[in-house]
N, C-alpha and C positions, 0 to 999 in steps of 0.2 A: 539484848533479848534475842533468844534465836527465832529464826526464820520461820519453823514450822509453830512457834507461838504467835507471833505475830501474824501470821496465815489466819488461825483460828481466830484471833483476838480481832481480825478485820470480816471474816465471816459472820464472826457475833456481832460486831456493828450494823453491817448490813442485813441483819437480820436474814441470813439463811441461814442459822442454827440456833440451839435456843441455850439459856445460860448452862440448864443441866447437860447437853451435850457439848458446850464448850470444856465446862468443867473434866466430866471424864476425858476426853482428849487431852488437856493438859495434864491430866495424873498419868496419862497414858505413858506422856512425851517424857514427865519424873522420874518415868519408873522404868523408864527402857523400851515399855513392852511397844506392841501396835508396828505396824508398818516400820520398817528400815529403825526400828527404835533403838535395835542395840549398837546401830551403826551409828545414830542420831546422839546417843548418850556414851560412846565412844570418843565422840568426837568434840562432844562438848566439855567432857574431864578433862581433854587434853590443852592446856595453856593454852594462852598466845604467848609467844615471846616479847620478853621483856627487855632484853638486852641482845645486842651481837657483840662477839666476842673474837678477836683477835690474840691469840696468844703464841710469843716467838722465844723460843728456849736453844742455849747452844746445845748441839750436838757431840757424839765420841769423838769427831773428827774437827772439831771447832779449833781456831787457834787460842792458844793459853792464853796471851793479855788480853783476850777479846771476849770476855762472856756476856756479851751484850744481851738484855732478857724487854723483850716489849711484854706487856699485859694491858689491853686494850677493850675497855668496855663501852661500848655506846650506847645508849636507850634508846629503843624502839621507837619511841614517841619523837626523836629528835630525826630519824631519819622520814618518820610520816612528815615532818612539819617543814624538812627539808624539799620532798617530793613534791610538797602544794606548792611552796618557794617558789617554784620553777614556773608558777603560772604569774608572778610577777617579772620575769625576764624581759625587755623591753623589745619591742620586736625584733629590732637592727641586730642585737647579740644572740638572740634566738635564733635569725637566719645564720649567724658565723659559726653559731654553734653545731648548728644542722649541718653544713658546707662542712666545718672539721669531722664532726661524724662521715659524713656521707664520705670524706677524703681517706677515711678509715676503715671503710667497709660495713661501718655501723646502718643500717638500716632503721633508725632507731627517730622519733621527732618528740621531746620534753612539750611539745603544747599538745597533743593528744591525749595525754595521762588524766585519767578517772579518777575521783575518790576510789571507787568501786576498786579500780587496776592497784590503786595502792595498799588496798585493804585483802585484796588477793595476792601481792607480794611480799607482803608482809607475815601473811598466813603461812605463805611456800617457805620463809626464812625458819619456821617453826622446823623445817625437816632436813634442811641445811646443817651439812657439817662437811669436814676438810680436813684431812690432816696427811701432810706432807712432811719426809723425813729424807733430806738430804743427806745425812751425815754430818754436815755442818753446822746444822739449826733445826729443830723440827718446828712447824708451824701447825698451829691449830685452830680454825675459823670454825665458830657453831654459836645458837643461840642458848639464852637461858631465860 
């Protein structure tokens, strides 16, 4: 459910509005119009992604016995289920892991991570795309 329903739908519990005005506000929110609506209903046509997509094809400049082709789909869902994973990490391997990062310049700590952080990077993968063309091979990373 989006946000600015759920907004309304908890105003009308609390009773600062009354059913009829919840009502028009959600026909509002259906319909585009009202406050930020067309950006609201923009944004809500728009997917979430389903999958990420790795895709590796040879290039003009490949060599002949070598037409090696990856096509790599992963689901969305397996990298969410991967992200929470991380808060089962035992502490001892979550400090090694921190210590390699940190050894890497990663500034980065896997027991901080949000539902929320995941559900925003997830979102950000919706606008993600890549494509890289060596001559060799061209690569192409985006979701679908």
């Amino acid at each position: 459910m989006a946000e600015n329903q759920k907004r309304i739908l908890e105003m009308l519990s609390e009773k600062k509005i009354t059913v009829e005005e919840a009502e028009k506000l959600l026909s509002l929110i259906a319909t585009g119009e009202g406050k930020g609506g067309t950006a609201t209903a923009e944004a809500e046509k728009k997917r979430a992604p389903k999958y990420l997509r790795v895709v590796v094809q040879p290039g003009p400049q490949s060599q002949e016995g070598h037409p090696e082709r990856v096509n790599i789909r992963v689901p969305v869902s397996l990298i969410r289920a991967g992200m929470k994973f991380a808060a089962l990490i035992p502490p001892q391997a979550a400090d090694e892991i921190q210590e390699a990062l940190k050894d890497k310049g990663v500034k980065f700590d896997l027991r901080n991570i949000k539902d929320s952080d995941i559900e925003e990077l997830i979102a950000a993968l919706g606008d993600l795309e890549v494509d890289v063309d060596s001559g060799h091979e061209k690569v192409h990373v985006y979701t679908e």
